[in-house]
N, C-alpha and C positions, 0 to 999 in steps of 0.2 A: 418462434418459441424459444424459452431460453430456456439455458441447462443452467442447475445449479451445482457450481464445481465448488466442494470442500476439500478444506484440508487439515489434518489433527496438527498437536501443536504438545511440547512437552521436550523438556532438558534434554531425555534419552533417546528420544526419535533423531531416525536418521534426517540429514537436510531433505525439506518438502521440494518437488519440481512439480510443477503444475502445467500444462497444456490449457488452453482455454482458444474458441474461434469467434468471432464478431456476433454477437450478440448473446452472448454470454453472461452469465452472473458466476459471480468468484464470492464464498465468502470467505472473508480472513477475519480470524480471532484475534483479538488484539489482549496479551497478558503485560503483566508488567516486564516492560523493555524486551518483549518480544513478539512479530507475528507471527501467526502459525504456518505462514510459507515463507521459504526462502528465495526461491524462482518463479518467475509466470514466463513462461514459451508464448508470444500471440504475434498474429503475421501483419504488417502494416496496412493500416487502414481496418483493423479492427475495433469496432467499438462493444468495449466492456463495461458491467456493471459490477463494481465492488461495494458488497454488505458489508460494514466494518462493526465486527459487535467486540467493544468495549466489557471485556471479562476481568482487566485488570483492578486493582483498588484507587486508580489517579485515571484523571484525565489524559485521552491520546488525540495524536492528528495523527492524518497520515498524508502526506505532501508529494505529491507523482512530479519527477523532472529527472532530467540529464544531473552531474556530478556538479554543473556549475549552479543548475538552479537550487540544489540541496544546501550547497556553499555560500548563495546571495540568501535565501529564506532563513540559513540561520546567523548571519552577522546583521540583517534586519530585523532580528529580534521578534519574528510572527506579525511583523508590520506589511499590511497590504498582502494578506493571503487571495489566492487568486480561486475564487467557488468552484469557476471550470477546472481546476486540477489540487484542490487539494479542499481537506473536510476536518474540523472539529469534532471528537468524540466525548463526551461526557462519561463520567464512572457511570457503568450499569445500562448507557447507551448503544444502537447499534444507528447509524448512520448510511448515507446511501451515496457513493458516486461515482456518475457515471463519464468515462473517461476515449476519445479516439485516439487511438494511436499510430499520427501521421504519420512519421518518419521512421525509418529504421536506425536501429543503432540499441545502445545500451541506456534503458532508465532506474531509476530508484524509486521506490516508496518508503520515504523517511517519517520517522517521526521526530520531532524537535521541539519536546517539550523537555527542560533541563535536563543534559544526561541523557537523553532515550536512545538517540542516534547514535552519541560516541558509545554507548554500552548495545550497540548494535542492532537496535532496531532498525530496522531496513530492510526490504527486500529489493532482490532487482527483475528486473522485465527485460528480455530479448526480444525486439521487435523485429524480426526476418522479412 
């Protein structure tokens, strides 16, 4: 059975920290140049499912990788996006993807649509 985990989103709110365990749905709001969490806690070898709903007025992605894949996705210019870990949102869109998380260590979910990422869109993931 999956839990649906949210989380609010808004300039003044304190940074979101999320918990989430293998087989899970997360959704994350997506505004302009920002999600509505800032953290996801999940233990390795969890497999989650992220609802990405598109609230902003421009198209988002959101791209799941280490610091180097964030860095190779965006001097490739959104060339050879990879389905298993990363999703196109449309304005008005809400998108589906579902993601395991082998290894432990530190990941990101970027967005790298002109500006998104460098203006901070991102969150990150601790996988313990």
């Amino acid at each position: 059975m999956a839990v649906l985990v949210t989380a609010g989103c808004g300039s003044d709110a304190p940074p979101t920290r999320v918990a989430a365990k293998s087989g899970d749905t997360v959704k994350v709001v997506m505004t302009d140049n920002a999600f509505s969490i800032d953290e996801l806690d999940v233990r390795v070898g969890s497999v989650i499912t992220f609802v990405f709903d598109n609230q902003g007025a421009v198209g988002h992605e959101a791209v799941i990788g280490n610091r180097a894949a964030q860095d190779m996705h965006m001097s490739n210019g959104h060339a050879g996006m990879d389905p298993d870990s990363s999703v196109e949102v449309g304005r008005a869109q809400r998108r589906s993807l579902t993601y395991t998380f082998a290894d432990t260590g530190v990941m990101i979910v970027g967005c790298h649509q002109p500006g998104h990422y460098e203006a901070g869109m991102k969150f990150v993931v601790r996988v313990t």
